[in-house]
C-alpha positions in Angstrom: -32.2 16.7 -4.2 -30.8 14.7 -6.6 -28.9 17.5 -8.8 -26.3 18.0 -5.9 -25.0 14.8 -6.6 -22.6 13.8 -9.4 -23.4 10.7 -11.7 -21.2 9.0 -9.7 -23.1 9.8 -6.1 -26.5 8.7 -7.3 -25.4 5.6 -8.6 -23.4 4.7 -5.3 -27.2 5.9 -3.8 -28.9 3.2 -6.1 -26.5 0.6 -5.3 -26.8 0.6 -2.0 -30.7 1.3 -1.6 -30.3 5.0 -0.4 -32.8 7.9 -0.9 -30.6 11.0 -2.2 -33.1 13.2 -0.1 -32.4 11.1 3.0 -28.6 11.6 2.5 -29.2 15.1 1.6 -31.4 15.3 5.0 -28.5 13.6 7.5 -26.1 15.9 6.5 -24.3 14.1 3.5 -22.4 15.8 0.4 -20.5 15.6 -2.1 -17.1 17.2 -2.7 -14.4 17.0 -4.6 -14.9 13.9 -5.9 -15.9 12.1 -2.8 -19.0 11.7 -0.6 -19.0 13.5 3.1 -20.2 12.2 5.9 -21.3 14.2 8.8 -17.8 13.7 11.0 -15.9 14.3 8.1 -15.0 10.5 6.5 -15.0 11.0 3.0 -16.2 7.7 0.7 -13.9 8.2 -2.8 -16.7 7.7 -5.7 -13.3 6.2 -8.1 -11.6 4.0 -5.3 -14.6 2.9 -3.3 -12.2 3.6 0.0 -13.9 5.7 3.3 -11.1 7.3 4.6 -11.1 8.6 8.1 -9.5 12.6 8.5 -5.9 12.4 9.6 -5.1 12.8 13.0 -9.1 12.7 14.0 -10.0 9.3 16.3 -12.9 7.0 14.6 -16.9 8.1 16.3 -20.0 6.4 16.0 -22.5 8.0 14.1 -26.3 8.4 15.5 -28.3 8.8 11.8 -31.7 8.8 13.9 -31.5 8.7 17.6 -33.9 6.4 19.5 -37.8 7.2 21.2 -38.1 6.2 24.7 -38.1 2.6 25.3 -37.6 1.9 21.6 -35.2 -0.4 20.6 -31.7 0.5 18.1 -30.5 -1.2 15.2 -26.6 -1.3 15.1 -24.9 -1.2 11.8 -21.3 -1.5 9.9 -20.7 1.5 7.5 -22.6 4.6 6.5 -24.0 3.0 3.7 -26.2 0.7 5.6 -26.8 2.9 8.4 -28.6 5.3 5.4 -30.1 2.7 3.6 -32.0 2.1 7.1 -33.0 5.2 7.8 -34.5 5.8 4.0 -36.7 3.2 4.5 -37.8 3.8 8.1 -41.1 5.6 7.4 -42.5 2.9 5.2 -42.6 0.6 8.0 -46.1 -0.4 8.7 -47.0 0.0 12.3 -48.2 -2.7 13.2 -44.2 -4.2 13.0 -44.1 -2.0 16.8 -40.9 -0.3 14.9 -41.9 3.5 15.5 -38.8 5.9 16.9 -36.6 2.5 15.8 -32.7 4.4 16.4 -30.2 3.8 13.8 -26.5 3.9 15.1 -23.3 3.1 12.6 -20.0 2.0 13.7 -17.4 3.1 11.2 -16.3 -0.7 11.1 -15.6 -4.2 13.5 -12.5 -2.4 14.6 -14.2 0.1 16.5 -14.0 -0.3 20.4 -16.7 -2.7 22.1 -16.4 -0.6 25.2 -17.3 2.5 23.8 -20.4 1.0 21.7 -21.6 0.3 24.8 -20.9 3.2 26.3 -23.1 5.0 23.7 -26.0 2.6 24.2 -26.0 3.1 28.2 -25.8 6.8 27.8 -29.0 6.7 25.8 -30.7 4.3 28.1 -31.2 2.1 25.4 -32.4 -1.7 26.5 -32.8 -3.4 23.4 -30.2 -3.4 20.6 -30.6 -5.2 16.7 -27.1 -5.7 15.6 -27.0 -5.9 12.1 -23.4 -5.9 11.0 -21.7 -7.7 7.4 -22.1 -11.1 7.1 -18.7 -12.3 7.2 -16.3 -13.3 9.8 -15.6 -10.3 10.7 -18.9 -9.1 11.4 -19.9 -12.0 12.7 -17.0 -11.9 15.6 -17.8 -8.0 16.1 -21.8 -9.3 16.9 -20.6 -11.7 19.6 -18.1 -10.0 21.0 -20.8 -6.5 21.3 -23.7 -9.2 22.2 -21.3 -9.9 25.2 -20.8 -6.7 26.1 -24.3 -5.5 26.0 -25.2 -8.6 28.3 -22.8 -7.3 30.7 -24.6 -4.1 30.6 -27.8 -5.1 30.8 -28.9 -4.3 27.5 -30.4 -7.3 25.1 -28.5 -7.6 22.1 -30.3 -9.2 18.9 -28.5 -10.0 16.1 -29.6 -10.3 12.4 -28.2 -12.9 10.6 -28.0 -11.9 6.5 -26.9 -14.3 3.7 -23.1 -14.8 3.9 -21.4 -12.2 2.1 -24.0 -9.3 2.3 -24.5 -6.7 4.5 -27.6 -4.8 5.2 -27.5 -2.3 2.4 -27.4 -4.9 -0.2 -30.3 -6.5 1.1 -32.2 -3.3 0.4 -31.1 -2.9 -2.7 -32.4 -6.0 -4.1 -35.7 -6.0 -2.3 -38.5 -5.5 -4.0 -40.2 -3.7 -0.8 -37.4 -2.9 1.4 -39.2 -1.5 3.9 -41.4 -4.7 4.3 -38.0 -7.0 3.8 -36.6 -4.8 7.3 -39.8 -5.0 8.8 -39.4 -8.7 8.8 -35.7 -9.2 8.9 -36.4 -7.8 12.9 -39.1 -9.2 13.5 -37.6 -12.8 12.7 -34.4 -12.1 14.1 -36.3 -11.0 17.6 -38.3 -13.8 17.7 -34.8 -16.4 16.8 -33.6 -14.6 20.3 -36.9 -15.6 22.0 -36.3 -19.4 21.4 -35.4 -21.7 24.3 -31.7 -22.7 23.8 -32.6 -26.1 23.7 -34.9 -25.1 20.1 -31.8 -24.2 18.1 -32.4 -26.0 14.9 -31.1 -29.4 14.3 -29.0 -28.9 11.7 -26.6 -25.9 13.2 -26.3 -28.8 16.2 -24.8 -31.4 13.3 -22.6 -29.1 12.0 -20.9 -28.4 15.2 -19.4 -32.1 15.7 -18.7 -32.4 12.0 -14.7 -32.2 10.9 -13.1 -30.4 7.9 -13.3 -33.7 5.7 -17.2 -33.0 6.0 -19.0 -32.4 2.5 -19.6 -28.3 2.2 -22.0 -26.4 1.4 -22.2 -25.5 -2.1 -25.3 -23.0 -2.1 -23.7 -19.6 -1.8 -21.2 -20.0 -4.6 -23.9 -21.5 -6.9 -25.8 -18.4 -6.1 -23.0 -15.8 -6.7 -22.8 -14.8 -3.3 -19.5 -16.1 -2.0 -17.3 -15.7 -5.4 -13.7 -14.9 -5.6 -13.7 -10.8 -5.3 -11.3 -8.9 -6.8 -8.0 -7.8 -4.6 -8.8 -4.5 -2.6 -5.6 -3.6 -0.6 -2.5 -1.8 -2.2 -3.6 0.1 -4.7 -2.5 1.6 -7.9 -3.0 4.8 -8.8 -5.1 4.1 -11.8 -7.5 1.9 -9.0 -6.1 -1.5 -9.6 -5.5 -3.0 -6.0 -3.0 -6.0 -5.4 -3.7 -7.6 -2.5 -6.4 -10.1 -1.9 -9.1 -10.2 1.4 -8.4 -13.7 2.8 -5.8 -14.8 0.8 -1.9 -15.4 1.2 0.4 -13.5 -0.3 4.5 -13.0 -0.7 6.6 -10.0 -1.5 10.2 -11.1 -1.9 13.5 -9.3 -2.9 17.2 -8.6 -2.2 17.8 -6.4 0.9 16.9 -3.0 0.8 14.9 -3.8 -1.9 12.3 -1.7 -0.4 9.9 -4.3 0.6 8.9 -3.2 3.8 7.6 -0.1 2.4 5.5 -2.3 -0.2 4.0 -3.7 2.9 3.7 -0.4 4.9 2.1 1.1 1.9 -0.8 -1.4 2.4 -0.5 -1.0 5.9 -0.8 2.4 5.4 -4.0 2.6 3.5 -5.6 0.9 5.5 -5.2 3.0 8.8 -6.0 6.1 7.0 -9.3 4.6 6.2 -10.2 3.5 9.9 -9.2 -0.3 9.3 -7.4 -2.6 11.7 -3.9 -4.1 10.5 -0.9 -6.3 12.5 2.4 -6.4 11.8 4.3 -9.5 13.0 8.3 -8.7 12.7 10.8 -11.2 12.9 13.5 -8.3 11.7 12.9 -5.2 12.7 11.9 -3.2 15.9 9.0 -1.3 16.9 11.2 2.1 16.7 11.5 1.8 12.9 8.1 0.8 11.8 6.5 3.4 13.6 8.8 6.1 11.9 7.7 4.7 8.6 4.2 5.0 9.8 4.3 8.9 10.5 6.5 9.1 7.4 3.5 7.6 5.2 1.1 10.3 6.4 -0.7 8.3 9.7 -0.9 10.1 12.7 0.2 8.7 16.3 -3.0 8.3 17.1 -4.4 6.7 14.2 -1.1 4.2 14.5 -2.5 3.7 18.2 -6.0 2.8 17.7 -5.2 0.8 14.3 -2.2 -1.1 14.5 -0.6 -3.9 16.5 2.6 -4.5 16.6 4.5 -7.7 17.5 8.1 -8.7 17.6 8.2 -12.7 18.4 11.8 -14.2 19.6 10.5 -17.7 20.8 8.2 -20.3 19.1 4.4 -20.7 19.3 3.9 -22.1 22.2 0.2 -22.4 24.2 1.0 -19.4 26.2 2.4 -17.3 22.7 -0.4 -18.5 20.8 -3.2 -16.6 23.5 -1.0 -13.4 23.3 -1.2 -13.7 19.5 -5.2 -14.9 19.4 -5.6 -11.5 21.7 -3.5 -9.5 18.8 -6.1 -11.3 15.8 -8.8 -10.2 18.2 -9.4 -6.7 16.8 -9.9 -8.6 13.2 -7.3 -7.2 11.1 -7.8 -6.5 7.5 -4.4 -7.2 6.4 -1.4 -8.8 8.4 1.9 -8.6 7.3 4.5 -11.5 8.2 8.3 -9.6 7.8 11.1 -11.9 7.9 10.3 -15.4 7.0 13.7 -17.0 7.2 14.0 -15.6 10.5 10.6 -17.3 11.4 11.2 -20.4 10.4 14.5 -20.8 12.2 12.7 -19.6 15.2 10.4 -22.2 14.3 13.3 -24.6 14.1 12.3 -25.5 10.6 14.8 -26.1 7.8 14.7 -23.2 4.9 14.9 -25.7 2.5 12.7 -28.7 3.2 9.7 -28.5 1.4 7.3 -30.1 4.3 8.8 -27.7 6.6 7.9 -24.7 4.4 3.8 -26.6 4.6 4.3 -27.0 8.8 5.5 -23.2 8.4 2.2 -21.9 6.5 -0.2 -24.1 8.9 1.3 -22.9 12.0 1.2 -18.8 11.6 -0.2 -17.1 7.9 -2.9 -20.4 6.9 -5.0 -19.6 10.4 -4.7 -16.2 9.9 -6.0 -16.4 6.4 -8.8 -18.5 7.2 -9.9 -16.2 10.0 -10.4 -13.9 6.9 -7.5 -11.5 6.4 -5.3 -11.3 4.2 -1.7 -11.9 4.8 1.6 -10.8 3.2 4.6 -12.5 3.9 7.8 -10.4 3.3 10.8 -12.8 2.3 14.2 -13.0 0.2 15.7 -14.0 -2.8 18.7 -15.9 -3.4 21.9 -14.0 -4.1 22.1 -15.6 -7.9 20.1 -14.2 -10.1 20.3 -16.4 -12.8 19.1 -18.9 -10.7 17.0 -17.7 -8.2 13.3 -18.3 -10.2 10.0 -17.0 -9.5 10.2 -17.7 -5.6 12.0 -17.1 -2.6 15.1 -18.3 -1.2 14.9 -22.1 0.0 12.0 -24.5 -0.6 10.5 -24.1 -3.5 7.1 -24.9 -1.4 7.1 -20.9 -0.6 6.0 -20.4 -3.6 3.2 -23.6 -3.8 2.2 -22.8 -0.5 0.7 -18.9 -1.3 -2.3 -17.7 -3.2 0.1 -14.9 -4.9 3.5 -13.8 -5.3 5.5 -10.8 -6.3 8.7 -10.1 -7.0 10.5 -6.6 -6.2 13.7 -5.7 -7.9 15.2 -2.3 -7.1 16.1 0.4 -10.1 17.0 3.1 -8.0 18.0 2.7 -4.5 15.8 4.6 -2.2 17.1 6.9 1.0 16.4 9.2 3.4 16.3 12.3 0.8 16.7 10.6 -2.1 13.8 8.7 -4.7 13.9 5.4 -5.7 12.2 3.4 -7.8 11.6 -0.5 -7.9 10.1 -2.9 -10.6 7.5 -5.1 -9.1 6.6 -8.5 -11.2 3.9 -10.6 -10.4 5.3 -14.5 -9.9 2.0 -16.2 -9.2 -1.7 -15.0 -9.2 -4.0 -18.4 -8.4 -7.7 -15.8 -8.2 -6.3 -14.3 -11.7 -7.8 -10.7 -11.4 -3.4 -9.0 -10.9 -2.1 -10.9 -13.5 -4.7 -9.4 -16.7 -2.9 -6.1 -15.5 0.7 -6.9 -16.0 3.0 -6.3 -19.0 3.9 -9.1 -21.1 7.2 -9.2 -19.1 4.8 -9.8 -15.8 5.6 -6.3 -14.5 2.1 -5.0 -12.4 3.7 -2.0 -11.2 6.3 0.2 -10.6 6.9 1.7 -7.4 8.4 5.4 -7.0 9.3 6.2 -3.5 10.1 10.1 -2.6 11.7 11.3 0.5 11.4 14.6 1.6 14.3 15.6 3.9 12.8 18.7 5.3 9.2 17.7 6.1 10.2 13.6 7.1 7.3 13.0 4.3 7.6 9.4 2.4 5.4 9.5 -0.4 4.8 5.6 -2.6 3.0 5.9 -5.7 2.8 2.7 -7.5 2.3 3.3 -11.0 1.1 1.0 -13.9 4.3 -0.3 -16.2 5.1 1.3 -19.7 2.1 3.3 -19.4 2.0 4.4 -22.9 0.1 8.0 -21.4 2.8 8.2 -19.1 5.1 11.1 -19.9 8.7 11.1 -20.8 10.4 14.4 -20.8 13.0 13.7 -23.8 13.5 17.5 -23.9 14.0 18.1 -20.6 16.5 15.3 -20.4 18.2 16.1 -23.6 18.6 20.0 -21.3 20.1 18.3 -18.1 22.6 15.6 -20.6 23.6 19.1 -22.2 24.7 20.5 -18.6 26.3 17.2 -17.3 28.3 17.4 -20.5 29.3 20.8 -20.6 30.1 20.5 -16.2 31.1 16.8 -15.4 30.6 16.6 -11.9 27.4 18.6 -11.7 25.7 18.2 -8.5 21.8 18.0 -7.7 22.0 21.8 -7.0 23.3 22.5 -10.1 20.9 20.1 -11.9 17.7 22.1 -10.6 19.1 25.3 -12.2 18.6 24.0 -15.7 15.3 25.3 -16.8 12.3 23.2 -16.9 9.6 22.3 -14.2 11.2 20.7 -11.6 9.2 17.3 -10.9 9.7 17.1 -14.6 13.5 17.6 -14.5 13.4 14.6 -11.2 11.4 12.5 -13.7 14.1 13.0 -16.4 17.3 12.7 -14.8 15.8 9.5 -12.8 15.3 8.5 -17.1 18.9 9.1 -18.1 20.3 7.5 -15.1 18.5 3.9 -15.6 19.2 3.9 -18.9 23.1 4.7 -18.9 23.1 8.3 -19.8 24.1 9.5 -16.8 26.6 8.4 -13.8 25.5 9.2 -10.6 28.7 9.3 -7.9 28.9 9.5 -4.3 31.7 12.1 -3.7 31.5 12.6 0.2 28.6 14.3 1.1 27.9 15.5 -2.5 26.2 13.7 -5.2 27.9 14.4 -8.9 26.6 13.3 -12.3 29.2 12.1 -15.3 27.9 12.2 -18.7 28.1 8.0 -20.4 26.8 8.7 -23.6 24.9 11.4 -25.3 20.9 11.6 -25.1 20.2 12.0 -28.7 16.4 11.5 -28.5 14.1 13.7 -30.7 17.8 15.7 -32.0 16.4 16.8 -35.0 19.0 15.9 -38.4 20.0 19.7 -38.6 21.2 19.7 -34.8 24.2 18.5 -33.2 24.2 16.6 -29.8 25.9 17.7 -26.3 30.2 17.9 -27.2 32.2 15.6 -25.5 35.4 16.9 -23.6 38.4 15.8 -25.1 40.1 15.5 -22.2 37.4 14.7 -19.7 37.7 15.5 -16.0 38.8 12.8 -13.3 36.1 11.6 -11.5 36.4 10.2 -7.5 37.3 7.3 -6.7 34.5 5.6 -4.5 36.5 4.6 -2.1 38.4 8.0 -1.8 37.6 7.7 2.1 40.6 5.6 2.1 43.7 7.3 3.0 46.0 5.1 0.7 44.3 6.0 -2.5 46.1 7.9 -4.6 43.5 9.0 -7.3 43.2 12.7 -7.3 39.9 14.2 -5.8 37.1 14.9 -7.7 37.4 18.6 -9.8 34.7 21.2 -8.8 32.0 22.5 -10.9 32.6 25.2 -13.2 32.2 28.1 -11.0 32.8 26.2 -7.6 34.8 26.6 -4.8 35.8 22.9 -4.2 35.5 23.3 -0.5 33.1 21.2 1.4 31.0 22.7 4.7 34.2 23.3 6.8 35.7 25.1 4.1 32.9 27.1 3.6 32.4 28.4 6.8 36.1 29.9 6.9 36.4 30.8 3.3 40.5 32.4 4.1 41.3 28.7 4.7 40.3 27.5 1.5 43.1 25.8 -0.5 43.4 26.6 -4.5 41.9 24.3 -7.0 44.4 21.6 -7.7 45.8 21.7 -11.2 45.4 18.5 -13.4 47.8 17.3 -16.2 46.8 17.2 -19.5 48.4 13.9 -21.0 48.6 14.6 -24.6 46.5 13.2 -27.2 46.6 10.6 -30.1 44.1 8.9 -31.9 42.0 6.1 -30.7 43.7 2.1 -30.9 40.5 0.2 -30.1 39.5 -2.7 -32.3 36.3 -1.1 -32.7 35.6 2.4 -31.8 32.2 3.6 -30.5 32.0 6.9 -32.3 30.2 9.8 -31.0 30.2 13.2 -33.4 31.6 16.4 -32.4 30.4 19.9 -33.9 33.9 21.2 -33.6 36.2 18.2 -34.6 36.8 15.0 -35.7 34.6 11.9 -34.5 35.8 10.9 -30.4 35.8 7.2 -29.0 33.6 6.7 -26.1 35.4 4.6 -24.7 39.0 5.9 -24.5 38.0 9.2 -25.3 40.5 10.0 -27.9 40.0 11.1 -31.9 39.6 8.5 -34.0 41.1 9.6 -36.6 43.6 13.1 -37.2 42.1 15.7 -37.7 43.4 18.0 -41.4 
């Protein structure tokens, strides 16, 4: 069985105690790269991340269906639900396991109601929950224990060591099948005790207060250490955001940091994960379209994500409606428009206790109930002296775990890319920070927009990858056809020959680094040539000629009637007309005639010279000879 699974399959198998012939036997392969469970969620062998198939609501998944009057075990994840069923048949008998069911719920965000709705159906009346050991799981157990009392059925839950789930346990046992003989056993007889037997010191711990001494023993053993960030991820793997820790993304506006936060967002639905949004900004309408744009469907949007949009303080009555929100356990929670909260709040923006009475009374409970949370903020408008943090107290940037910074390149549109730098400010855990540049850049982030299809794709991209490529001779092509046409338009552009996301990647190249002008003329965009892309010219060849008399370009604020600038000159070859023109070609006016103003040579103190192939040397700047020619 084993040679139908990739290096990478088998040791996921070892690593989570899994017989290969078990998976093999419930209807598991491997595909492209990726594990497939029966239902079709795919587990990503590189990434780690299950991802649940667009547009397709989250089931539960019955690996081995009960015997009559035989009780079910109840696990989190595939993993654990095959690590189970692998080790079923070693059992001994005498444990009174035989025709022991094994049912797995995709995560603690699936519905309680319809857990218990598979139970009934199965007339199931004894149930051993065994989900992660974390606050998650640990919520999810109550909350189905609840339910299944309602129902009549007896729920018993397993408790594991903080921080495991039921997979590693079988990993590391030496006889796993004895370890989960005895793990229910135990946990049925802790659910037989008299309520009045709960042990002594679980009774101590409830009066004690946060000043108590903690616990030390699971981070002495390596169990509760700090884990790498696993939310918002690059595309070489390297995530940046943190489970259960606090976070800021902060920039100028329409700097593109919702989508850095919907991107997260985003993931995270796609896999089947629960996420809330609280915006003090925006409105429903928007977010949603950004949603749909990013690839989720409606109904993944419905079953995964909450959405709130708070206009009054957290009062007793706001705070229930906002514990009911938290109630699904959301993996990530992003916190849009602080400036706007705290003035809700009726804090001060730049009092430094405020900022601490801020972060205790919304994203510090939120992060100790064990998501993480990303608060979306702004800079100040100087940027000389605006620092590492957000506009106001400088206790915004104290007060988080971690901290980046997004600073657009290319302004990003509705049909049109953009791309913005994002620099990491602050990493307390320390596993971002080894991945940034020396300049503290972890990522750049390309945005497309596809006009036709409404698709948004983000693709954050590791900094001055040195394997990256840069298409120096398909920018040198598209500088040679701005030069020869000022005024070219994106049309234009794609007829130059090359492969086209190669061409997108080099014009983006000679526009951020002053090659080339890009100008709004009406509905049109038009490129002007700045200076000549000379990289990888070889000494024999000459570089793109410069117009002697170069073409007016329009005036950006040409919409105004008082301007007096002439418009813009067409491509070579165009027509000059725009869309009404062009729909009744008689009515189209001649191509207005510009004046040549003579030429002498350049008068600057210091010329920037650029060579000609047919002429004497040209000022870039004034655009004139500098010097006569013979």
């Amino acid at each position: 069985m084993a040679e139908e699974f990739s290096a990478g399959g088998l040791a996921y198998f070892v690593s989570h105690g899994i017989e290969p012939a078990t998976a093999v036997a419930c209807g598991v392969r491997e595909e492209g790269g990726a594990l497939v469970f029966p239902g079709g969620r795919r587990r990503d062998l590189r990434s780690g991340i299950t991802k649940q198939p667009a547009g397709e609501p989250l089931e539960h998944w019955w690996i081995t269906e009960p015997q009559p009057d035989q009780p079910v075990l109840a696990c989190e994840g595939e993993g654990d639900g095959l690590a189970t069923a692998s080790h079923l048949p070693q059992i001994p008998p005498a444990a009174g396991l035989d025709g022991l069911g094994v049912l797995v719920v995709p995560g603690c965000g699936f519905p309680v109601k319809r857990l218990t709705a598979a139970l009934t159906e199965k007339g199931v009346s004894e149930v051993f929950l065994a989900f992660d050991a974390n606050d998650a799981g640990r919520s999810y157990s109550a909350k189905v224990s609840e339910a299944l009392e309602a129902a009549g059925i007896r729920g018993v839950i397993v408790e594991l060591p903080d921080g495991t789930d039921l997979a590693d346990q079988l990993a590391e046992a030496d006889e796993p099948a004895e370890w989960l003989a005895h793990a229910l056993v135990d946990a049925e007889a802790a659910a037989n005790l008299p309520s009045g037997d709960t042990p002594s010191s679980e009774a101590e711990a409830r009066g004690k207060t946060s000043w108590a001494s903690l616990d030390l023993t699971a981070v002495l053993e390596g169990r509760d250490s700090e884990k790498p960030p696993e939310i918002l991820r690059r595309e070489d793997g390297v995530c940046l955001i943190y489970a259960g820790k606090l976070h800021s993304g902060s920039g100028e506006p329409e700097g593109c940091k919702g989508w850095f936060a919907l991107q997260g967002c985003s993931e995270l639905i796609l896999a089947g994960r629960p996420v809330a949004y609280i915006d003090f900004e925006d409105d429903e309408a928007t977010i949603v379209w950004r949603l749909l744009a990013l690839g989720c469907s409606p109904a993944q949007i419905a079953e995964w994500f909450r959405y709130v949009r708070p206009h009054e303080p957290l009062t007793d009555p706001a705070r229930a409606d906002l514990d009911d929100v938290l109630s699904h356990q959301p993996d990530l929670v992003v916190i849009d428009g602080v400036t706007e909260a705290l003035t809700i709040f009726g804090l001060d923006l730049n009092d430094n206790a405020d900022s601490a009475r801020f972060y205790e009374l919304l994203p510090r409970p939120i992060v100790r109930n064990g998501a993480a949370v990303l608060l979306i903020d702004h800079v100040t408008k100087d940027r000389e002296s605006r620092g590492r943090y957000a506009i106001g107290a400088q206790h915004k940037l104290a007060g988080v775990d971690v901290a980046y910074g997004l600073e657009v390149v290319e302004p990003f549109g509705r049909g049109r890319d953009g791309l913005v730098k994002v620099t990491v400010a602050k990493d307390r855990p320390g596993h971002v920070r080894r991945h940034a540049d020396e300049q503290n850049r972890i990522a750049e982030m390309k945005l497309s927009s596809d006009l036709e299809t409404g698709r948004v794709t983000v693709d954050l991209v590791a900094p001055g990858d040195a394997t990256a490529f840069r298409p120096t001779f398909l920018m040198r092509r598209i500088s040679e056809a701005v030069y020869a046409e000022p005024g070219i338009t994106v049309r234009g552009i794609r007829g130059v020959r090359g492969n086209h996301t190669a061409k997108q990647e080099a014009l983006r190249l000679l526009i951020t680094e002053k090659y080339v002008d890009r100008v709004q003329d009406g509905q049109a965009i038009r490129h002007y040539p700045l200076r000549p892309f000379t990289e990888g010219v070889q000494e024999d060849e000459t570089v793109p000629t410069v117009p002697t008399v170069p073409e007016a370009r329009p005036d950006r604020a040409q919409a105004h009637p008082e301007h007096t600038v002439p418009r813009a000159p067409s491509p070579l070859g165009g027509t000059a007309r725009g869309a009404a023109m062009e729909d009744h070609p008689s009515e189209a006016s001649p191509r207005p005639t510009l004046e040549v103003v003579p030429t002498t040579t350049c008068t600057c103190s210091r010329p920037a010279r650029s060579p000609r192939g047919d002429g004497p040397p040209v000022c870039m700047k004034c655009r004139k000879p500098t010097e006569v020619a013979a």
